[in-house]
LUMTOR-282355 format. One record per residue: z negated, x negated, y of N, C-alpha, C in turn; residue number from 1; residue in three letters. Coordinates in steps of 0.1 Angstrom, whole numbers. Layout:
! residues N
(node (Z; X; Y); (Z; X; Y); (Z; X; Y); NUM; ala)
...
***
This chain:
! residues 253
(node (-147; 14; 72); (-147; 2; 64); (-140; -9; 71); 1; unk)
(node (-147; -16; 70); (-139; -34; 77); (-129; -41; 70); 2; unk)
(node (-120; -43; 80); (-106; -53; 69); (-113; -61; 61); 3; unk)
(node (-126; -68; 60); (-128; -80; 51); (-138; -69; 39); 4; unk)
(node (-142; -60; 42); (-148; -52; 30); (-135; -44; 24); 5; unk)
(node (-124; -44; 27); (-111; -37; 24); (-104; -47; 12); 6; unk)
(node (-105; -59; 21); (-100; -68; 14); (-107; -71; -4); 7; unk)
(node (-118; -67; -2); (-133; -71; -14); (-134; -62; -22); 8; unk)
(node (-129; -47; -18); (-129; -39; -27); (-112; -39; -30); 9; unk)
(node (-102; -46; -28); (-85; -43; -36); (-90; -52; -43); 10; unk)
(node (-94; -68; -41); (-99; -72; -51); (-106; -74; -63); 11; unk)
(node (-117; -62; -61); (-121; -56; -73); (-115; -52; -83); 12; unk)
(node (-113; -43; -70); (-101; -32; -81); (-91; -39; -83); 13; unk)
(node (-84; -40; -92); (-71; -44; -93); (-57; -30; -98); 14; unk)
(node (-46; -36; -99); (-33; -25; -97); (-30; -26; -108); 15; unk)
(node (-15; -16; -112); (-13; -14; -127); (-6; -21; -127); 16; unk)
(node (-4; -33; -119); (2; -48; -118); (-4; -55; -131); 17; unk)
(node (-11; -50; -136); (-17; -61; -148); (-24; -47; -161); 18; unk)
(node (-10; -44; -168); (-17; -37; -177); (-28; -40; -188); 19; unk)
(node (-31; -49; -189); (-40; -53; -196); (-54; -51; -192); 20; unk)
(node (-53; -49; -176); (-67; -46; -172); (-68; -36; -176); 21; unk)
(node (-55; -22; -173); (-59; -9; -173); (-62; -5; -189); 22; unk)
(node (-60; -12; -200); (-58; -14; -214); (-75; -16; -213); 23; unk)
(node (-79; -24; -213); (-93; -27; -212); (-98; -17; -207); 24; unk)
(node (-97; -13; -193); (-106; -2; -187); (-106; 7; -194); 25; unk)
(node (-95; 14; -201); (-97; 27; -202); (-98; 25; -224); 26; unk)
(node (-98; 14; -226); (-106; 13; -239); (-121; 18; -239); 27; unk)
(node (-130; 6; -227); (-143; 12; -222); (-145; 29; -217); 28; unk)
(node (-133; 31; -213); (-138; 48; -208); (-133; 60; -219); 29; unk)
(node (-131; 55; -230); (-119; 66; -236); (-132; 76; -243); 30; unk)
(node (-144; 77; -250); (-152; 79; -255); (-156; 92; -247); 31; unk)
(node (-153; 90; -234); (-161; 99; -224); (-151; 102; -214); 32; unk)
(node (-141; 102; -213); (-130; 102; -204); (-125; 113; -202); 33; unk)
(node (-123; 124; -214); (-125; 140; -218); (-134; 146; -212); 34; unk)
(node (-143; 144; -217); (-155; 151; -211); (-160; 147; -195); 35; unk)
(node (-158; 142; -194); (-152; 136; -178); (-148; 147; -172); 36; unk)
(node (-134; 146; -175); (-122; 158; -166); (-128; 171; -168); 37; unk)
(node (-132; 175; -185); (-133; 191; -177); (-147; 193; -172); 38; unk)
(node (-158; 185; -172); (-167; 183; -163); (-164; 186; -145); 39; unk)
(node (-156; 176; -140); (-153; 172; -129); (-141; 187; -128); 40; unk)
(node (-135; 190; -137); (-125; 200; -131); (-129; 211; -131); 41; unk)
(node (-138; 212; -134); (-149; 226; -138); (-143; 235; -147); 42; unk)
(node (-138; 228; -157); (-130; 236; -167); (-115; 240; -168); 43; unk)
(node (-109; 238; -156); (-94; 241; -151); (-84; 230; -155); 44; unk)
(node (-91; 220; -160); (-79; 211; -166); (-71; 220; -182); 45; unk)
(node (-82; 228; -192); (-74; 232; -198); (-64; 243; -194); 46; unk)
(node (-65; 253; -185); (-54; 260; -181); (-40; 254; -175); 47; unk)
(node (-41; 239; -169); (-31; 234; -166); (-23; 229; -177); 48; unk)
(node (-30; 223; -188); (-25; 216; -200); (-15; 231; -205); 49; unk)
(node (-20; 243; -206); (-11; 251; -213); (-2; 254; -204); 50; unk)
(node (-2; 256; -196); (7; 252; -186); (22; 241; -189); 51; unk)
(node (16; 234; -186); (24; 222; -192); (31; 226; -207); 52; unk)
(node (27; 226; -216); (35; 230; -224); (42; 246; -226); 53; unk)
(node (43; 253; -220); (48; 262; -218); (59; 258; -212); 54; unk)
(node (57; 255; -201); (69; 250; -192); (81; 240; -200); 55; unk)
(node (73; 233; -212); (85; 222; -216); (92; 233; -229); 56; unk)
(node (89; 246; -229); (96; 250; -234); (98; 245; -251); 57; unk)
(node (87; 242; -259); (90; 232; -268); (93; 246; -280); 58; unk)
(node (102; 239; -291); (108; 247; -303); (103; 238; -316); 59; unk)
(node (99; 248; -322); (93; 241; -342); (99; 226; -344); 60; unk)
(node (112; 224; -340); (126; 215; -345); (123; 205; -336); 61; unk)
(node (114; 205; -322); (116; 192; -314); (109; 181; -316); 62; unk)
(node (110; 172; -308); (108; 157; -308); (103; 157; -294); 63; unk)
(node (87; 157; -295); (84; 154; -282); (74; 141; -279); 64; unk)
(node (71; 139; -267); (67; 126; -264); (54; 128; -257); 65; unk)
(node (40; 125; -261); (34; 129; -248); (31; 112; -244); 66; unk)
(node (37; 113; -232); (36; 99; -223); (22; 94; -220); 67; unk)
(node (15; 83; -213); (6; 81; -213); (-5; 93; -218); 68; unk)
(node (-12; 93; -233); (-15; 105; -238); (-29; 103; -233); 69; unk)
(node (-35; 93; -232); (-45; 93; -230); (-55; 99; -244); 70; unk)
(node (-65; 108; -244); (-73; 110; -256); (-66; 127; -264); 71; unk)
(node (-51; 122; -258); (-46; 138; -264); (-47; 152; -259); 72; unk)
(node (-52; 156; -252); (-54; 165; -240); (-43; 174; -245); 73; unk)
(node (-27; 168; -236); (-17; 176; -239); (-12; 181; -252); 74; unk)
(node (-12; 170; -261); (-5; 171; -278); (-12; 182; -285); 75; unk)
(node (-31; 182; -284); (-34; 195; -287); (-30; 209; -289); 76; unk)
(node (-25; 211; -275); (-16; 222; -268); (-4; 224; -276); 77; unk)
(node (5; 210; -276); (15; 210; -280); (19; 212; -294); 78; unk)
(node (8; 207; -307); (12; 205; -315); (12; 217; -325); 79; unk)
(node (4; 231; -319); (9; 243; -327); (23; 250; -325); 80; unk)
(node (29; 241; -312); (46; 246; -310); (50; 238; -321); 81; unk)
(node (45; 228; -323); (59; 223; -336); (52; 225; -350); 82; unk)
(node (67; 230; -359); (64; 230; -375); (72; 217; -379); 83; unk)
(node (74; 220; -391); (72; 209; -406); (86; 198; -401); 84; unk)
(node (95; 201; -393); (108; 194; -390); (102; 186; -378); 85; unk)
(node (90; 191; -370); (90; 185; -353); (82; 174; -356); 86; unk)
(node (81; 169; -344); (75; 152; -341); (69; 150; -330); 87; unk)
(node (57; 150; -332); (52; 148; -316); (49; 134; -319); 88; unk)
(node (47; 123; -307); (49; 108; -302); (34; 108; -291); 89; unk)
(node (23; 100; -294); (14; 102; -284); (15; 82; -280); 90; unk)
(node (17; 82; -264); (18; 67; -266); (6; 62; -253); 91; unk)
(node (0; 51; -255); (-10; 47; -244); (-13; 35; -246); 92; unk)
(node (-15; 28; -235); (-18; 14; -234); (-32; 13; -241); 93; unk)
(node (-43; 23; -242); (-53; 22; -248); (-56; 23; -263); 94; unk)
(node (-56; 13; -272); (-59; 19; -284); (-70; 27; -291); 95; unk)
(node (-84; 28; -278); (-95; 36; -282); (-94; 52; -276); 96; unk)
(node (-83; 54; -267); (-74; 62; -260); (-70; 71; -274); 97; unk)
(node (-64; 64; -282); (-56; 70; -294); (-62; 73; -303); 98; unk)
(node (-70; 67; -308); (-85; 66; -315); (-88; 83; -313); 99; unk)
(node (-95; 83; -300); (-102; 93; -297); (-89; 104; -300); 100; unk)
(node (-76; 105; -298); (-64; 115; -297); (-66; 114; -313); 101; unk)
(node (-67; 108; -324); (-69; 110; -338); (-77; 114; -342); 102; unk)
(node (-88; 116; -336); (-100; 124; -337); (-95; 139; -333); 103; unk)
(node (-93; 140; -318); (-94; 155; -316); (-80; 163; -328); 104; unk)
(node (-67; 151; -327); (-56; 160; -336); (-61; 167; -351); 105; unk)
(node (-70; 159; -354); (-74; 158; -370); (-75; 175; -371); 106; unk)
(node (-83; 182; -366); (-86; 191; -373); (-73; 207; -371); 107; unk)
(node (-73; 199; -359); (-58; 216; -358); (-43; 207; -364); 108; unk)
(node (-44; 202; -371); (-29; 191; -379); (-35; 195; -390); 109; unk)
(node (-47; 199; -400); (-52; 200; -411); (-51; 217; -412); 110; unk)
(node (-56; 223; -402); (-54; 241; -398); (-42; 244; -399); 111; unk)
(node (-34; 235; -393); (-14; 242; -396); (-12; 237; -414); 112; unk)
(node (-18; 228; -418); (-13; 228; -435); (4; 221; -437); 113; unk)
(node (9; 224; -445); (19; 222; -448); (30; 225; -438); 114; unk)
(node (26; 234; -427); (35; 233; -416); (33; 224; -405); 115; unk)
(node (27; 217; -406); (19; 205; -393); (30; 196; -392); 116; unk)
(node (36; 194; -381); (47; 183; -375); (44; 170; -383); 117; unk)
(node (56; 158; -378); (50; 145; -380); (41; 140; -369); 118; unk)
(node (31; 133; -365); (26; 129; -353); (22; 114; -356); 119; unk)
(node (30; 106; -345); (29; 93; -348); (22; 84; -335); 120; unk)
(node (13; 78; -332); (-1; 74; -326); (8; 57; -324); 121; unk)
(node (13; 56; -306); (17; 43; -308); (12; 37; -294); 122; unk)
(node (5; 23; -295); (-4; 17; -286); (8; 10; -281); 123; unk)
(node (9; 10; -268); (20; -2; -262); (20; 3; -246); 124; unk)
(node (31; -1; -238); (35; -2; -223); (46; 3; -225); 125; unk)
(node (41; 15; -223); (58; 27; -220); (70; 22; -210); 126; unk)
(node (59; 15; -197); (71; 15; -191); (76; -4; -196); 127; unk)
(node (73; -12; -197); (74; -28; -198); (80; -27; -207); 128; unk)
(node (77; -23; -220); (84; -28; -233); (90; -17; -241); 129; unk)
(node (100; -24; -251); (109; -21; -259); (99; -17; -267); 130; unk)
(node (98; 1; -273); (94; 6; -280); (97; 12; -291); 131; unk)
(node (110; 16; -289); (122; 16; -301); (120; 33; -305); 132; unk)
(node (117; 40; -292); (112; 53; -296); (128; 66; -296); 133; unk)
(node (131; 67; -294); (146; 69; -294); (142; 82; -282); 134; unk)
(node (151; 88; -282); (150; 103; -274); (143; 113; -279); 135; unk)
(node (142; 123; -267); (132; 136; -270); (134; 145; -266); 136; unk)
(node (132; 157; -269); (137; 169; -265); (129; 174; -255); 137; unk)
(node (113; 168; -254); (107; 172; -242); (103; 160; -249); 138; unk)
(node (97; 156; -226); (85; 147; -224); (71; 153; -217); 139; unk)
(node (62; 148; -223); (49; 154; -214); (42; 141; -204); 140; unk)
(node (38; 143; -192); (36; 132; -186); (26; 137; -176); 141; unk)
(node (14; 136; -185); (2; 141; -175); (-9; 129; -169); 142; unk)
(node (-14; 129; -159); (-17; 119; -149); (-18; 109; -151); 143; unk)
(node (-4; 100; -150); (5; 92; -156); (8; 86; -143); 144; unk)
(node (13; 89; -133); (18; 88; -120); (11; 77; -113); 145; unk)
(node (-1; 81; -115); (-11; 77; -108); (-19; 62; -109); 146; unk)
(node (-13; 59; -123); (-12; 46; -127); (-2; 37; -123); 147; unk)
(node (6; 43; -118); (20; 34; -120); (23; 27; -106); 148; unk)
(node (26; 18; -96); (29; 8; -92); (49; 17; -85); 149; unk)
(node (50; 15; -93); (66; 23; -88); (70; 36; -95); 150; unk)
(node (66; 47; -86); (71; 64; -92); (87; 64; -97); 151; unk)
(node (92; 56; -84); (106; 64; -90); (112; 54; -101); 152; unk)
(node (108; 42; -104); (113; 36; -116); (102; 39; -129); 153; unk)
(node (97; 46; -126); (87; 49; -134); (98; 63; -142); 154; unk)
(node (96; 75; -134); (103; 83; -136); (118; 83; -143); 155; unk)
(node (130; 71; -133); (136; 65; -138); (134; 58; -157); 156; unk)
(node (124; 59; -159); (121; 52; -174); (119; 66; -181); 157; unk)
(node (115; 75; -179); (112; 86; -181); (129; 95; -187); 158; unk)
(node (134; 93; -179); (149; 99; -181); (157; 92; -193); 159; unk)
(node (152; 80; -195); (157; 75; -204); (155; 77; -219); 160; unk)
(node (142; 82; -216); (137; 89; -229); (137; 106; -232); 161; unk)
(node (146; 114; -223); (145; 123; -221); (164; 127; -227); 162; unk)
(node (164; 133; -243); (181; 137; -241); (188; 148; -233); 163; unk)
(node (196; 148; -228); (204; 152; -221); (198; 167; -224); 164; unk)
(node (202; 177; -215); (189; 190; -218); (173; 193; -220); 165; unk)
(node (171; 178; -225); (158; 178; -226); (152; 178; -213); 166; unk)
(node (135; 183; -216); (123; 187; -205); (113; 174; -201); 167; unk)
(node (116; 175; -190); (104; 164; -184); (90; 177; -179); 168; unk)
(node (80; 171; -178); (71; 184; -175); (62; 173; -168); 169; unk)
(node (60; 175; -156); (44; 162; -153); (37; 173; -145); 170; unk)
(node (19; 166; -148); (11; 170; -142); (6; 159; -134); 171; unk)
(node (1; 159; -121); (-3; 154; -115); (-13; 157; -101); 172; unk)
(node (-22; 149; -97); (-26; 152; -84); (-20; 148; -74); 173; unk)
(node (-15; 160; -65); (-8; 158; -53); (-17; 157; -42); 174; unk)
(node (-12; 155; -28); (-22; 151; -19); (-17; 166; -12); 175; unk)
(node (-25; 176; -3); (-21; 183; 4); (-12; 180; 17); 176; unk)
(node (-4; 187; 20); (3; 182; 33); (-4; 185; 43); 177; unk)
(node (-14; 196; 45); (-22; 197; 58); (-35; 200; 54); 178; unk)
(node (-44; 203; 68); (-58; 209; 66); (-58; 223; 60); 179; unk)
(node (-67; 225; 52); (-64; 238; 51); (-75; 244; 38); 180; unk)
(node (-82; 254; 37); (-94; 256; 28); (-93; 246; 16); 181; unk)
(node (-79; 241; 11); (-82; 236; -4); (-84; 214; 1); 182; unk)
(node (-87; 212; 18); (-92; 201; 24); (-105; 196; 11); 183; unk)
(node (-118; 207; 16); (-126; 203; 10); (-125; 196; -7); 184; unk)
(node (-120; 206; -15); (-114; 200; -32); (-106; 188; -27); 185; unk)
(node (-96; 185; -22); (-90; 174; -19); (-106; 160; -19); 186; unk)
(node (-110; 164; -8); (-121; 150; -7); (-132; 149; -16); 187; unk)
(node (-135; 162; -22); (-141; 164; -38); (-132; 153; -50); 188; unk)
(node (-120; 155; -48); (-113; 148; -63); (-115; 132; -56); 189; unk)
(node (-109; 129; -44); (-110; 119; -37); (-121; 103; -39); 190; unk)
(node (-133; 114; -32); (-145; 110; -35); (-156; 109; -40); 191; unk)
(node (-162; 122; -40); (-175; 131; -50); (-168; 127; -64); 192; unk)
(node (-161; 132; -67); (-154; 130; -83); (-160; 117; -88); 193; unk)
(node (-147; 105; -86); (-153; 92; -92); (-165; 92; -89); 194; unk)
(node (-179; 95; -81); (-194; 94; -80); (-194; 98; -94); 195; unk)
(node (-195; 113; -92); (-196; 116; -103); (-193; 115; -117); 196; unk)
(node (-181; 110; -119); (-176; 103; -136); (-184; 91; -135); 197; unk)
(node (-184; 80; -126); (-192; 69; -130); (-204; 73; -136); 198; unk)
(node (-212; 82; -132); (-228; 87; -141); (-225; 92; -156); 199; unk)
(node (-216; 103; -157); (-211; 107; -170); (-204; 99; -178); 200; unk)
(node (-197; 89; -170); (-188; 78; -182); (-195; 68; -183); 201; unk)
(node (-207; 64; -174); (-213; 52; -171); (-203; 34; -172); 202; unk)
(node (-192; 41; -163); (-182; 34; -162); (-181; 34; -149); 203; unk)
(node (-185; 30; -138); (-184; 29; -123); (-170; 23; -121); 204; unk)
(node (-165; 12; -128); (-156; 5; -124); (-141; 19; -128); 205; unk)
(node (-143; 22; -139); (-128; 35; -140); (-125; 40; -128); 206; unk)
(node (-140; 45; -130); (-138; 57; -114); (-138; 54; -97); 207; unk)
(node (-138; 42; -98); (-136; 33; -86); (-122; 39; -85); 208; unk)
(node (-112; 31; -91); (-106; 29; -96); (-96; 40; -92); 209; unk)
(node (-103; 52; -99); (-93; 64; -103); (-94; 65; -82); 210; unk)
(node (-107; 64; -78); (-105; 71; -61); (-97; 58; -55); 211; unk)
(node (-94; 47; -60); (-82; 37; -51); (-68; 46; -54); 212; unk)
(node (-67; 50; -65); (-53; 56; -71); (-51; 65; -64); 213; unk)
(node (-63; 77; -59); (-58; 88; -54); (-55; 88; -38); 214; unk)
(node (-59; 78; -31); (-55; 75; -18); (-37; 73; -19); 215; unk)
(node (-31; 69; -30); (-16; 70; -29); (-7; 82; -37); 216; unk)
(node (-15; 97; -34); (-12; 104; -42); (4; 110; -35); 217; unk)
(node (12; 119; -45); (25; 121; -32); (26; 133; -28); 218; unk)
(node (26; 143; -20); (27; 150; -15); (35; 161; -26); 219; unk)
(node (33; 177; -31); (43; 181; -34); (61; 178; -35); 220; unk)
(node (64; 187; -24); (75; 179; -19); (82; 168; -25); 221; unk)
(node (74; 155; -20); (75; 141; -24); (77; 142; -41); 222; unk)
(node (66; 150; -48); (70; 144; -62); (83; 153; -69); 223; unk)
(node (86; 164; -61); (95; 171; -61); (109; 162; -64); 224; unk)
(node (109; 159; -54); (123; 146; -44); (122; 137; -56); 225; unk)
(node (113; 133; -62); (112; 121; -70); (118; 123; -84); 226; unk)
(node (112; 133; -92); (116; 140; -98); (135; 144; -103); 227; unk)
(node (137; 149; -92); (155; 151; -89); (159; 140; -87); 228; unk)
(node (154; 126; -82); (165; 117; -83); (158; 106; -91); 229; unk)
(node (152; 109; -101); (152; 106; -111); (162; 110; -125); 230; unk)
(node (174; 120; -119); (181; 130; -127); (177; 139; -135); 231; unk)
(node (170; 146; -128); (165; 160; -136); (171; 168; -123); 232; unk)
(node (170; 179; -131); (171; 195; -121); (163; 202; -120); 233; unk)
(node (155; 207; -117); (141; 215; -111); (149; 228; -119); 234; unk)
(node (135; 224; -132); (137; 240; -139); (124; 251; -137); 235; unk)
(node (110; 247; -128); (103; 252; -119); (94; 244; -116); 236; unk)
(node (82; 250; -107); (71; 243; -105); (57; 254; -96); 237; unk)
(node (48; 246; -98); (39; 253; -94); (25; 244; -88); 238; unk)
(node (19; 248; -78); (6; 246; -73); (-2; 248; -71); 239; unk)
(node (-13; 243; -71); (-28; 249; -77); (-34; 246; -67); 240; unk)
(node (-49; 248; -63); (-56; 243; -56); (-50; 240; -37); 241; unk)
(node (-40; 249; -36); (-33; 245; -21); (-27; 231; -22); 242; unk)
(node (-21; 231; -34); (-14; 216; -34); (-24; 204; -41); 243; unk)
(node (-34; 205; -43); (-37; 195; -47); (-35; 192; -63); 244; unk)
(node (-26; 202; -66); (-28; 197; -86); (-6; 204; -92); 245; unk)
(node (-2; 195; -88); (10; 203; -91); (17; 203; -108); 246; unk)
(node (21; 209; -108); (31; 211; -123); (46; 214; -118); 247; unk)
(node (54; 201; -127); (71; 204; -124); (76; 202; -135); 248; unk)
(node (84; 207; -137); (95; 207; -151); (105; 207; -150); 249; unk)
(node (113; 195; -154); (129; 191; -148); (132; 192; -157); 250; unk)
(node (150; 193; -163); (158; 197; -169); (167; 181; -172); 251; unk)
(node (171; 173; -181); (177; 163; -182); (190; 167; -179); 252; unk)
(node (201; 157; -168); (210; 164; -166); (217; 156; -175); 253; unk)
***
């Protein structure tokens, strides 16, 4: 690709420098955004989600957060760990994002009955603005990263919402650190992927989009490092795919 076709497509695309775009875009994609991932992940995004909540270790009594929730993915998971005292928090710059997340909660929040948590549905900019959301016993923060413009003040924002003991838990796409059989899946999520969501979302512009994101993905390791000095403590972690899909869960120090 040529510097002046390089230049044509950052231009297109634009950064999470302007949430309003990513608010817009992912209003247009939220409908089909689900059905997207476990399409494209060939079904392996739900083993990671339980994942994720397992790892945050969540109790009936907690107060959790699921960070950019997107169409609810994780809260599903999460919301038969909490009873009649807990609170799960789903927050996203998308309000058709949420929409869609009050659709899928509806029917397992009606299944639990009178033991079903509080679950409160809040449209805003986790990291920009005053949300007034107080602390949590766990945070969930699934491909979240990959939006963001600055990880470690990102993360940094993340701790702030995280009380002391409490669990951070992120899912993310990492980049592999070398060649190696799980190459091929790497330039699959890369590139084939967005091809392929633009047909099934018939949203070309998302999945642009998502493959400019994944060229700054961070290495294991890297999100490791980020993680810990963000002040958490590595309460474990794990890798999928030869690195390309990690899970970590830090400890609020």
């Amino acid at each position: 690709m040529s510097a002046r076709e390089r230049r044509r497509r950052t231009q297109r695309v634009r950064t999470p420098k302007d949430p309003s775009y990513l608010r817009d875009l992912f209003n247009n994609s939220a409908r089909y955004y689900d059905s997207v991932n476990e399409a494209t992940s060939l079904g392996q995004v739900r083993g990671w989600r339980k994942e994720v909540v397992w790892a945050a270790g969540i109790h009936p009594n907690d107060r959790v957060l699921d960070a950019f929730s997107g169409p609810g993915g994780l809260s599903a998971e999460a919301v038969p760990q909490l009873g009649p005292a807990g609170r799960l928090v789903l927050v996203d710059l998308s309000p058709m994002m949420l929409h869609e997340a009050r659709r899928r909660l509806g029917p397992i929040l009606a299944a639990q009955g009178e033991y079903r948590p509080r679950v409160d549905f809040v449209a805003g900019d986790l990291l920009r603005g005053d949300l007034a959301l107080g602390r949590f016993d766990a945070v969930l923060l699934g491909w979240g990263l990959r939006y963001v413009e600055d990880v470690p003040a990102a993360l940094a924002r993340m701790r702030t919402l995280v009380q002391p003991g409490g669990s951070l838990v992120v899912l993310e796409f990492t980049r592999p650190p070398r060649l190696s059989w799980a190459t091929p899946a790497h330039l699959y999520f890369r590139y084939l992927l967005p091809q392929i969501g633009s047909v099934l979302a018939r949203d070309r512009e998302l999945h642009e989009y998502l493959s400019e994101s994944a060229a700054t993905f961070l290495t294991t390791p890297e999100l490791l490092r980020a993680v810990q000095d963000a002040g958490f403590s590595l309460r474990s972690s794990s890798s999928h795919l030869d690195g390309l899909v990690t899970i970590v869960a830090g400890k609020a120090k």
